[in-house]
C-alpha positions in Angstrom: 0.0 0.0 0.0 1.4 3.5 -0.9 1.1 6.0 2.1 -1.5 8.6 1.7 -0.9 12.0 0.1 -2.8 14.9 1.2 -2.1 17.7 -1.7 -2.3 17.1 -5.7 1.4 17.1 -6.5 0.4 18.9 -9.5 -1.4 21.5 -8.5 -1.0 21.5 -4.7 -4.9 21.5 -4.3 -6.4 19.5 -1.7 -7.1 15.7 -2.3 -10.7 14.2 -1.9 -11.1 10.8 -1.1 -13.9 9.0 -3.3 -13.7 5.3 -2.9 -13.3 3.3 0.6 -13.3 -0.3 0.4 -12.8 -3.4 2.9 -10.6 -5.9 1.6 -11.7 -8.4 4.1 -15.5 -8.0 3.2 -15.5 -6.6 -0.2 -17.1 -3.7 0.5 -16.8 -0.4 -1.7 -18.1 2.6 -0.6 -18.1 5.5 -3.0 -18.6 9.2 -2.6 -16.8 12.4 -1.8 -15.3 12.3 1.1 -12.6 15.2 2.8 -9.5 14.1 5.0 -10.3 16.7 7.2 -7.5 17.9 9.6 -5.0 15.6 8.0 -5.5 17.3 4.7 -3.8 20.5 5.5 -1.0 18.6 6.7 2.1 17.5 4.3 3.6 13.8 4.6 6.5 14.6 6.5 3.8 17.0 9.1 2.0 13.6 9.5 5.2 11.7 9.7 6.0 14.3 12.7 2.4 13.8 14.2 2.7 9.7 14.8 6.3 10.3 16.3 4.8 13.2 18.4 2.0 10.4 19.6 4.3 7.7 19.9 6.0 9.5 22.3 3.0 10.8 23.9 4.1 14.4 23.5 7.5 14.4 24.7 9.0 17.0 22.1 12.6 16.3 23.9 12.3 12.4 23.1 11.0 13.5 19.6 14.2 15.7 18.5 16.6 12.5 20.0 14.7 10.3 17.4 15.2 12.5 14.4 18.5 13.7 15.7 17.1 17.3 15.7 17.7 20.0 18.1 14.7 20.3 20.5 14.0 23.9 19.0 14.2 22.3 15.5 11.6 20.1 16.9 9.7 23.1 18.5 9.9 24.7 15.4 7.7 22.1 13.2 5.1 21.6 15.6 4.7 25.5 15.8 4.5 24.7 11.9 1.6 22.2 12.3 0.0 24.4 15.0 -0.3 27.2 12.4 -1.6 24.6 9.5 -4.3 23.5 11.4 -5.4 27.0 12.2 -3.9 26.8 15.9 -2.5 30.1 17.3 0.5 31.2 16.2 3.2 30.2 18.8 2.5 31.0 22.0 6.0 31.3 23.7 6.5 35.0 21.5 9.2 34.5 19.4 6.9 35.4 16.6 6.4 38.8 18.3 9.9 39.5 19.4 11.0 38.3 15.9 9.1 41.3 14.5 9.9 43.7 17.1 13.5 43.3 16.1 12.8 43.0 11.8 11.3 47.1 12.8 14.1 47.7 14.7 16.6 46.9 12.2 14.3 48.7 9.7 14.9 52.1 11.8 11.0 52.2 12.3 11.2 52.1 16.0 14.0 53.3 18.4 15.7 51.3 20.7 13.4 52.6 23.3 10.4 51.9 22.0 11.8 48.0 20.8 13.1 47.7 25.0 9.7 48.3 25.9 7.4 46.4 23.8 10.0 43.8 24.1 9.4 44.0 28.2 5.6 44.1 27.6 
């Protein structure tokens, strides 16, 4: 069996399943029918999801079996968090990140990037 692809590698589009079948029974069941979370997600984010399970959300046990750095780890379940409509990361690096891009870009002072950075 070939593992399941969530996007048209052509066009990127979401994928509808329209045939389920029982090869035990026989039975076919046809329709239209959506992948729903797992859709938005790409192989290797679904890959990342069973470890994440399998090791019942221990992110530090996750990064040693992909010989990752734990924020490298961090980093693609913020990714998966975002793809599923989740928050984006909660921990502000998003925030600070762009605190820092207008600091370099002269469109705040030092001041003003000390104290939103503080608050």
């Amino acid at each position: 069996m070939y593992p399941l692809i969530t996007r048209d590698p052509v066009s990127g589009g979401e994928l509808i399943v329209t045939r389920l079948e029982c090869p035990e029974s026989g039975i076919v069941i046809e329709g239209r029918f959506s992948l729903g979370w797992i859709s938005r997600l790409s192989r290797e984010q679904l890959d990342f999801v069973e470890l994440l399970v399998k090791y019942r959300g221990n992110i530090q046990k996750l990064a040693a079996e992909l010989d990752v750095a734990y924020n490298t780890a961090r980093s693609r379940l913020d990714e998966i968090v975002t793809a599923l409509g989740g928050p984006p990361e909660s921990d502000g690096r998003v925030e600070r990140s762009a605190i820092l891009k207008r600091l370099y870009a002269k469109e705040i002072s030092v001041e003003e990037a000390m104290r939103l950075l503080k608050g």
